[in-house]
N, C-alpha and C positions, 0 to 999 in steps of 0.2 A: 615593072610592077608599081602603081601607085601607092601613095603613102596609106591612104585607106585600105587599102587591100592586105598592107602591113602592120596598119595599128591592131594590136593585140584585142581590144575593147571592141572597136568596130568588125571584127572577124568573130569575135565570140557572137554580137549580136545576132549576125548575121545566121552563124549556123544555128544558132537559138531558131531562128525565123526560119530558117532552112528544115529542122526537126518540128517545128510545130505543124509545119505545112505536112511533113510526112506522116506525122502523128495523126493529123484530121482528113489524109486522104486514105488510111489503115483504116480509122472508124468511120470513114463511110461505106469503104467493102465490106467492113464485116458486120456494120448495120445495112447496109440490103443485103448481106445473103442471110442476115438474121428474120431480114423480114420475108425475103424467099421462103426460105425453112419453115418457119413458125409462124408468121401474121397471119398466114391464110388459111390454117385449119381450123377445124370444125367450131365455130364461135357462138355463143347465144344468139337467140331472135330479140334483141333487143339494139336500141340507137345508143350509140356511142359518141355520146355529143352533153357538151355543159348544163345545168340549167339554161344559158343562153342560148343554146342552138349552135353552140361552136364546135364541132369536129375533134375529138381527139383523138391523140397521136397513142397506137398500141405502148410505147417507151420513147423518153426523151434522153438525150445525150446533149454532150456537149457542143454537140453540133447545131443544136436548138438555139443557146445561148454565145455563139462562138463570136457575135459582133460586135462587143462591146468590150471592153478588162476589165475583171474585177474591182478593181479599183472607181472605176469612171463611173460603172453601173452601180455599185452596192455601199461601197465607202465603210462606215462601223459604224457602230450605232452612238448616237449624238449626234453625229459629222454628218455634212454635206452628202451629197442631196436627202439625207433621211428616210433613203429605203431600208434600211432595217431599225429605224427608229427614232426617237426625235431625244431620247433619253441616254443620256454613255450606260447607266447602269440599270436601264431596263425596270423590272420590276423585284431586281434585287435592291433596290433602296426606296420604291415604293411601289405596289399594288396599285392595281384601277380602280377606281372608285365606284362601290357599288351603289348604285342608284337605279332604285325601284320606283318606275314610274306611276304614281299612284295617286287618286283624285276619288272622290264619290259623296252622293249628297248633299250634305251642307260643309260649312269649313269646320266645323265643330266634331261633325263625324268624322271629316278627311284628317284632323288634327291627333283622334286616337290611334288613326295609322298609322300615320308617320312617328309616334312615340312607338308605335307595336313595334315596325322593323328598326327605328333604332335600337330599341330594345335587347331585336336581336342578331345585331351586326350591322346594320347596314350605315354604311360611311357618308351618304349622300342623299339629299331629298330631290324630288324630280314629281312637278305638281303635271297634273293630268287637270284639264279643264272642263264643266258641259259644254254644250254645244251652244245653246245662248252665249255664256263668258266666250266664247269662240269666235261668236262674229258679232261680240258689241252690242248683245242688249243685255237688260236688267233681271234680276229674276221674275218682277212681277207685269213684266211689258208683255204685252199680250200674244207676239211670238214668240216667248217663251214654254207657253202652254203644254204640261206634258210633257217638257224633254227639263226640266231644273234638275239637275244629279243626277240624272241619267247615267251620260257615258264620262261624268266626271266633277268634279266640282265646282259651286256655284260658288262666284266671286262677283259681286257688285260695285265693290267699295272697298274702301279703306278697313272701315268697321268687319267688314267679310275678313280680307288681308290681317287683320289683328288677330282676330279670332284663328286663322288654319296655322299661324306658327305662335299661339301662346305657349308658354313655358319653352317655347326652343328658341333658345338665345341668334340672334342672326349674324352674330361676330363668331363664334365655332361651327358653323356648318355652312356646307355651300347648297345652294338652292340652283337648279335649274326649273324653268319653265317654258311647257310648249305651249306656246300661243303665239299667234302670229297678225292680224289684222291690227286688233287692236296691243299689240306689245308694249308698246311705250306706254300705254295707260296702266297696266297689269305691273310691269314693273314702276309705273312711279305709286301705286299704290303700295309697293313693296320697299320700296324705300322710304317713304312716307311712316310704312308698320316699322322698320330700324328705328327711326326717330324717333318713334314712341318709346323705342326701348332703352334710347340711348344711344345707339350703334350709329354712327356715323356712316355716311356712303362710299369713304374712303377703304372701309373694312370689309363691305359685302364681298363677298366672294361665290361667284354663278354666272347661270347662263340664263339669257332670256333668246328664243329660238327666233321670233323677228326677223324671218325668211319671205318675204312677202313675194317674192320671184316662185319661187316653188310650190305657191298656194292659187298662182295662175296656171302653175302646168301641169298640178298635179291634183291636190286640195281642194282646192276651192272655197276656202273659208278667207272670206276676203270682204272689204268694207268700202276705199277708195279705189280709186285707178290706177293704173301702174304708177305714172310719175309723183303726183303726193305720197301715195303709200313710200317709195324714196326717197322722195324728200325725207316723211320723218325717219325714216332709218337712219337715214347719213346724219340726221338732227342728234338721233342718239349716241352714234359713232363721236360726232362730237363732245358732247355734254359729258358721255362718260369717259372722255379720253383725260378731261381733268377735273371730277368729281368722282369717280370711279373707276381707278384706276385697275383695279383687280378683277374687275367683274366683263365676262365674255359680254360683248353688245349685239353677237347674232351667234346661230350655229345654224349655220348654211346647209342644208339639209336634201339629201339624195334617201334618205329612208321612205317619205312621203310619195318619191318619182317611182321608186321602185316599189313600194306596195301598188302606184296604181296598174304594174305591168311593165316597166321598161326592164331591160337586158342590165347585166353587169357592167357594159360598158356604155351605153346610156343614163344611166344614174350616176357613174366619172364621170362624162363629160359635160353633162347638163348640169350637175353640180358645182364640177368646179367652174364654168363656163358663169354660174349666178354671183361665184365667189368674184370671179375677174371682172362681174359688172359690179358689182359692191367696191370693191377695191377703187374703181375709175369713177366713182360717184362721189366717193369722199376725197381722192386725189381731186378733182374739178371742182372740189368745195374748197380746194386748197389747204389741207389736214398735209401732213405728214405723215408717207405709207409706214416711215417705223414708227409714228406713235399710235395708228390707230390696228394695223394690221395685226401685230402681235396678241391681238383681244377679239380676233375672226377665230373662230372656230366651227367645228364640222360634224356632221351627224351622220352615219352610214347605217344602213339594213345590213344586215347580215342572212343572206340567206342561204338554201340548203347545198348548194353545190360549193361544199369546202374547200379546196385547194383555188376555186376561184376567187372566193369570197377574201381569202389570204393573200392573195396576188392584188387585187381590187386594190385593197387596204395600202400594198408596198407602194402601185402606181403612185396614187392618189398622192401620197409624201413625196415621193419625188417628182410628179408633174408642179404640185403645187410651190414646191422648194424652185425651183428651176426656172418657173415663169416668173415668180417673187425676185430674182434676184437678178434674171436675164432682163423680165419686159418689165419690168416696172419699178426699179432699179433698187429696190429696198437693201440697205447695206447689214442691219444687223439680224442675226441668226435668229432672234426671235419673229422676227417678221419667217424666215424661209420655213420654220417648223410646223408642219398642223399639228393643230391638237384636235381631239374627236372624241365624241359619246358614239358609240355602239348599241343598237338595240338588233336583240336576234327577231325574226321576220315575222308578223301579226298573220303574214299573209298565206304562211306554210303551215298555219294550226288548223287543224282539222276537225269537225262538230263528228264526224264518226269515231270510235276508238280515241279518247280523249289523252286520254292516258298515255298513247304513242307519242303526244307532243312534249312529254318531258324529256324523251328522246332527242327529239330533233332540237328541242332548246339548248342541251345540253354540247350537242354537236356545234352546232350555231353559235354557242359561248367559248367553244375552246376555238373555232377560227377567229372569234375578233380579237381572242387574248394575243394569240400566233400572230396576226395581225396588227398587235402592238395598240391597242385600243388604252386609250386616258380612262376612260368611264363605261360603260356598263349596266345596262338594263336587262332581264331574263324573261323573257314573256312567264305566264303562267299556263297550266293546263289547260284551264277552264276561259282564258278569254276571248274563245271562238265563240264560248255561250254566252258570257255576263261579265261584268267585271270581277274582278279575283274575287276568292274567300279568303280569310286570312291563313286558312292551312295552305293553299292554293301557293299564296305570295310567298308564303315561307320557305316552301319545297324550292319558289322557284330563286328566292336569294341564298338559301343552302348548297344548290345548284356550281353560283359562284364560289360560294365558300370552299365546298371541297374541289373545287377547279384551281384555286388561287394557294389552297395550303394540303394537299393531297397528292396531285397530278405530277408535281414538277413541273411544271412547265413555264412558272414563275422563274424559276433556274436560272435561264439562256435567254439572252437576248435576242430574238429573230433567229428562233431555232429551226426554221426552216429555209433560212436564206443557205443559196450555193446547190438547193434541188434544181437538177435542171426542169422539171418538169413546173415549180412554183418561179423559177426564174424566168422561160420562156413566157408563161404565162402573163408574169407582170410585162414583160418586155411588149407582148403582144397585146396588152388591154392598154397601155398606155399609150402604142402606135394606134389603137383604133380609138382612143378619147384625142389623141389628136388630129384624126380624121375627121371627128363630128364637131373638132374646134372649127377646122378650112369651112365645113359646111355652114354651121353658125354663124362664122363672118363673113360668108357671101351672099345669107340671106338679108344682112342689116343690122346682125346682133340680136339677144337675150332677145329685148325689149320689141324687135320688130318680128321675132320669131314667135314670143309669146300672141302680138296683136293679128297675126295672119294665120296662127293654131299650128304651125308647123311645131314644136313641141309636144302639143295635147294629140295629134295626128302617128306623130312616133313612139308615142307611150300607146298609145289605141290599138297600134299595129303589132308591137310585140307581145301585148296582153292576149291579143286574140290568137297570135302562135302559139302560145304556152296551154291560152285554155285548149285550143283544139289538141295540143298535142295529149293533154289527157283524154278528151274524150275520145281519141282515137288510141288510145294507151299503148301510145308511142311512148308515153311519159308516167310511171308507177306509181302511183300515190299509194301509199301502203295504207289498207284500211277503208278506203275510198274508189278506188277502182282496179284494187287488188287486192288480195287477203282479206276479202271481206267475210263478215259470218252471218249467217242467218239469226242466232239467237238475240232477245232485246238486249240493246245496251243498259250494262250496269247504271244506274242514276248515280248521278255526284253530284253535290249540294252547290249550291250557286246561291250568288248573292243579288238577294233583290230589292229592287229599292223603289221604294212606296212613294206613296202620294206627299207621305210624312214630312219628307224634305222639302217641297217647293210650298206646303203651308206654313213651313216654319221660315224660309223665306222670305215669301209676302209678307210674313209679318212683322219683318227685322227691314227688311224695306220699310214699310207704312212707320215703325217709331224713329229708323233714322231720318225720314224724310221732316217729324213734326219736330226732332231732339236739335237741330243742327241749326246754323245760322242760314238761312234763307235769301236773306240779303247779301250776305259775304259769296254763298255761292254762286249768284246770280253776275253779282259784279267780275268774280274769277272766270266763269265761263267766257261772259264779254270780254275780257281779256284777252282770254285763251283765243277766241273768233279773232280777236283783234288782232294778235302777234301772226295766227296763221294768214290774213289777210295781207302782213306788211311782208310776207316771204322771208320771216324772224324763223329764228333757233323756236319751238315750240315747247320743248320739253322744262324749261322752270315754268312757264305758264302752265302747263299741261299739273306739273307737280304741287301747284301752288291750290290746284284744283281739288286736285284729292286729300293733300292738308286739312283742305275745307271741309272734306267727304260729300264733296261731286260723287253722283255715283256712274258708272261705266257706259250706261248710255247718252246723259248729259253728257259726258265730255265726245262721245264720241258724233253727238248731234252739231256739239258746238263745231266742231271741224266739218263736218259733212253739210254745212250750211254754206263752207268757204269752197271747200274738195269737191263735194258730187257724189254720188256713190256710183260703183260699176255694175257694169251689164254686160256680162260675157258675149261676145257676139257668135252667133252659130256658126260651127265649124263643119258638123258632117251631116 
């Protein structure tokens, strides 16, 4: 008899291994005669498959999850790899931060918003932009016309910037902002409006979304070509990595991929696939993956299929933990963590039966909390029709409030981690986000996937299975192509926004254009041309601009005389 065979430790192992084997050959006879028995009676006419079209399993067992230990897959929460959370103590030592995405009119209007929901709870400002401020022109620039406050707030300048956060101090609250083309210009107006106050750059604390990959494959609010519009991104990765050192310098964003249509595990992968080209942009600028990474952050949809939508979430932490510390060799923890804002899904509100969508918000906020979400947006009822009303917003950040102090579910950290059914799940989205990694890098990457439409072609394709599968009502939308009623729908008040805003405007453009130095901002723009011409850091020019109150198209003119602007080239 060998010594092994007699060491006490290695014989225990053994029958350990010996009994495990018999334990999972037990539960898989007695899960097929379970499903003998009982899967195949009498079932609804309905598809039992994901929002993505994914198949599911009648019951999941351990047999689901049996390839990984505990340990290697899930860890605790704080620890490696960060599938159940990036926090030891969850939201027992803090709450997500509610942030109500919110923009409309002028900044003056947007500015008694954002006092209204501070007002009444809300922890976080989150600016919503029009669509002009969106793709870099001015209120009064003649594409403008008709859309100023529309679907958001109109920011031109500096002076606009002062005016949406008076009276809110920018050293106590954190600002994010979605904009993307022009980002760097949006935030140096916003640093610029600190100075005014006082507040140093060292103190902001926020997020500017500065995604410009995801506004090629998804968006489309875009200003340069791919390679500048990187450049300045990595410009600001820099700049902020020793001027601002608290404040996120992107949130990589898979919310935008997935409203236009992509699957749950298309929005993983394409997403983090933008993140790994961000990461190797500023690595090749020669930064420091742990000084700049730990200030990426991530933005996710939340949509209607729950236990997916929670699984999503877990991949996502530990794919991105994993490649951080495997491929790109970052050593410290705060580099392996994502952090992430949440917003439940724009694209699941319904203009029938409006009133259902507090419903679905409500479902869609307790998966991102499950899901271990930093931040927090709650659609409203009404933003299938208009922008909110203020009863509208309130119900919809009340929403979180009795979620975060009612539910429990603040409690427990990753209280659904050890479901086998959330566990296979994440196991399984995370094997197919690394399927569409192998495909990404055999196309040539991001950047050549983006230039030949093979991303805008896979978001295309999964839009158009989802729509057909309702109009063949394979797929139940309640209220819309089921439970529908003959009677009219009850009206409810919507907010609308008049001409009022974009004459008032025009005309804070036209005084700031004769109030200001003229000559100082002429010289600044030339500047500004100048440093993007030498292939410089852009961003103190870029800032020095709006100091001056450059207004938003000026600076965005003065770059687009060095850059180009883009023209999507037809894909289908």
């Amino acid at each position: 008899m060998s010594v092994l065979e007699t060491d006490p430790v290695v014989r225990h192992l053994a029958e350990r291994l010996a009994q495990r084997e018999r334990d999972q050959g037990e539960l898989r006879r007695r899960v097929a005669e379970w499903r003998e028995k009982h899967a195949r009676g009498e079932l609804r006419d309905v598809d039992f498959s994901g929002a993505s079209g994914r198949p599911v399993e009648p019951v999941y067992t351990a047999l689901d999850v049996a390839d990984q230990g505990p340990v290697e897959a899930l860890g605790l929460p704080g620890e490696y790899p960060y599938t159940r959370g990036i926090h030891a103590t969850g939201y027992r030592g803090r709450l997500w931060t509610m942030r109500q995405f919110s923009g409309f009119g002028t900044a003056r209007e947007t500015n008694a918003r954002y006092k209204f929901l501070l007002d009444r709870g809300q922890t976080g400002l989150s600016v919503a932009f029009d669509f002009p401020t969106l793709m870099g022109y001015d209120s009064d620039h003649p594409r403008a016309l008709g859309e100023v406050g529309r679907c958001g707030v109109a920011i031109s300048s500096l002076a606009d910037m002062e005016t949406l956060f008076d009276g809110i101090p920018l050293d106590r609250v954190s600002t994010s902002m979605t904009i993307n083309g022009p980002a760097a210009m949006l935030f140096c107006f916003y640093v610029a409006a600190a100075e005014r106050q006082g507040v140093k750059s060292e103190l902001l604390r926020g997020t500017v979304q500065n995604d410009i990959l995801k506004e090629y494959m998804a968006q489309h609010a875009w200003i340069y070509g791919v390679e500048p519009a990187l450049k300045i991104t990595v410009d600001l990765f820099e700049w902020a990595a020793q001027h601002a050192p608290q404040w996120n310098t992107i949130s990589i964003s898979g919310y935008h991929i997935r409203e236009a249509g992509a699957t749950a595990a298309q929005e993983l992968a394409f997403t983090l696939a933008n993140g790994f080209t961000y990461l190797e942009r500023g690595m090749a600028r020669g930064l420091d993956v742990d000084r700049f990474a730990p200030r990426l952050s991530f933005f996710w949809d939340i949509h209607n299929d729950f236990f997916e939508e929670v699984a999503k979430l877990r991949a996502a932490r530990r794919i991105w933990a994993r490649h951080l510390r495997e491929r790109y060799g970052a050593v410290s923890p705060r580099s392996w963590a994502m952090r992430f804002h949440a917003q439940t899904a724009g694209v699941t509100l319904t203009a029938q039966q409006p009133m259902n969508n507090v419903v679905r918000v409500a479902y869609q906020a307790m998966a991102a909390v499950l899901g271990g979400a930093q931040s927090l947006h709650t659609n409203s009822m009404d933003e299938t029709l208009a922008l909110p009303t203020e009863s509208a917003v309130e119900l919809a950040l009340r929403t979180q409030q009795i979620l975060a102090y009612e539910t429990g579910v603040a409690n427990v950290g990753d209280p659904l981690g050890g479901s086998y059914y959330v566990e296979a799940l994440t196991d399984q989205l995370e094997a197919e986000a690394e399927g569409l990694f192998a495909e990404i890098e055999k196309i040539g990457g991001v950047v050549r996937g983006i230039e030949m439409g093979w991303f805008q072609r896979q978001i295309a394709m999964s839009a158009a299975r989802y729509q057909r599968e309702a109009e063949e009502r394979r797929r139940i939308v309640v209220g819309v192509n089921e439970f529908t009623v003959d009677e009219p729908a009850v009206p409810i008040p919507l907010l609308k926004i008049g001409e009022e805003a974009e004459r008032e405007q025009v005309e804070r453009m036209g005084k700031l254009r004769s109030a200001r130095a003229t000559d100082l901002v002429r010289r600044r723009l030339d500047a500004l041309a100048e440093t993007a011409r030498g292939d410089r850091n852009v961003i103190p020019a870029m800032l020095d601009c709006a100091r001056a109150y450059a207004t938003l198209y000026e600076i965005r003119e003065a770059l687009g005389g060095v850059y180009g602007a883009y023209r999507e080239p037809v894909f289908f």
